[in-house]
N, C-alpha and C positions, 0 to 999 in steps of 0.2 A: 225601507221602501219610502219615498218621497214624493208627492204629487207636481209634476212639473208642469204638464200640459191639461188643458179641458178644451178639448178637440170639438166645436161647434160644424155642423155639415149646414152649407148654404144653397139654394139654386142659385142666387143674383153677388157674383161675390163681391163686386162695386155697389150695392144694395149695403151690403154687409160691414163691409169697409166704411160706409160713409157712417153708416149707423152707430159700429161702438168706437171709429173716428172722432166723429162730428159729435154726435147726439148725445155719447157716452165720455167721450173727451177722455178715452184712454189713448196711450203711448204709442203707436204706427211704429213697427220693431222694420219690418218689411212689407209690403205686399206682391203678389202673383196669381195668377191664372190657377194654376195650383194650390197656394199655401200661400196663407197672412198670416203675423203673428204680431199680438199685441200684449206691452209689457206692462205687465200687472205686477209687479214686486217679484217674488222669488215664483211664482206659478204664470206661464207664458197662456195666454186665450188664441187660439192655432183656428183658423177657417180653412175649411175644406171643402173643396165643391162635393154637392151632395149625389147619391148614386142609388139604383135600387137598394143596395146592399144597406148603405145608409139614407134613409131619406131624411130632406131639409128637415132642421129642427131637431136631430139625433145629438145627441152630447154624449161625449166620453171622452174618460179620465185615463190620462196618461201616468203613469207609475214610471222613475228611475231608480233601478238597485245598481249595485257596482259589480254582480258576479250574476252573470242572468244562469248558469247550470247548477249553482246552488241552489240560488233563489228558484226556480223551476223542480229543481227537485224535491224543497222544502213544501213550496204550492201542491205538490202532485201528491204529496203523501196525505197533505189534509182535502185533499180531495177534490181540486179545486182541474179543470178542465181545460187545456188550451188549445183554444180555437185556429190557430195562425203559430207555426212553427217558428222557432226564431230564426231571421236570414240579419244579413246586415245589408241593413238599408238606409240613404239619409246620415251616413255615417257615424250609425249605431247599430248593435245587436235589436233587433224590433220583432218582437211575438203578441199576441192577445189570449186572453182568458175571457173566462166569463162567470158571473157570478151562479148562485142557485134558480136565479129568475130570469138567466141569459142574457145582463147586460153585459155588452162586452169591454174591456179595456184594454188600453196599451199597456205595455211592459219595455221599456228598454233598458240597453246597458252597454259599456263600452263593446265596442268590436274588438273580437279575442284574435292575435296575431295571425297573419294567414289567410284569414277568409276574406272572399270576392263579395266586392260591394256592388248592390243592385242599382 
């Protein structure tokens, strides 16, 4: 399992953008209405506009493995809860867990041949 992403949720995402742009003087990979992403080395910092679900200021950490029904099944047996079943979306397998104190994370993994991207 490999930490790729830390998924920031923003209201203002030009607020956001300028901020670890400008202020913080990390790398602009992209930006969108949707989704910015800035290159930090091997772990990408991802802005996402924020929602009840998550509100501005919620962080979470994105996990990639290479077999998400192993790796799912390994998580399930120690007991571990998932939140978000896995679909392929963003042209990845993408599910969430959550720890014992309900913070929730990503989990992706390649798209297994065949299934319909969201």
């Amino acid at each position: 399992m490999q930490l790729v992403y830390v998924i920031t949720f923003v209201d203002d995402m030009a607020a956001g953008v300028a901020f670890y742009r400008d202020t913080l003087g990390l790398t602009l990979r992209f930006a969108s209405p949707g989704w910015t992403e800035f290159d930090t080395g091997t772990t990408t910092l991802a802005l996402h506009p924020s929602s009840q679900a998550n509100p501005a200021g919620v962080t979470r950490l994105g996990f990639r493995v290479p077999d998400m029904t192993a790796c799912r099944t390994q998580l399930e047996r120690a007991g571990v809860k998932f939140t978000r079943e896995p679909a392929p979306e963003h042209g990845v397998l993408l599910a969430e867990f959550a720890d014992p104190a309900g913070v929730r994370f990503s989990l992706s993994a390649p798209v297994e041949p065949g299934a319909t991207q969201r």
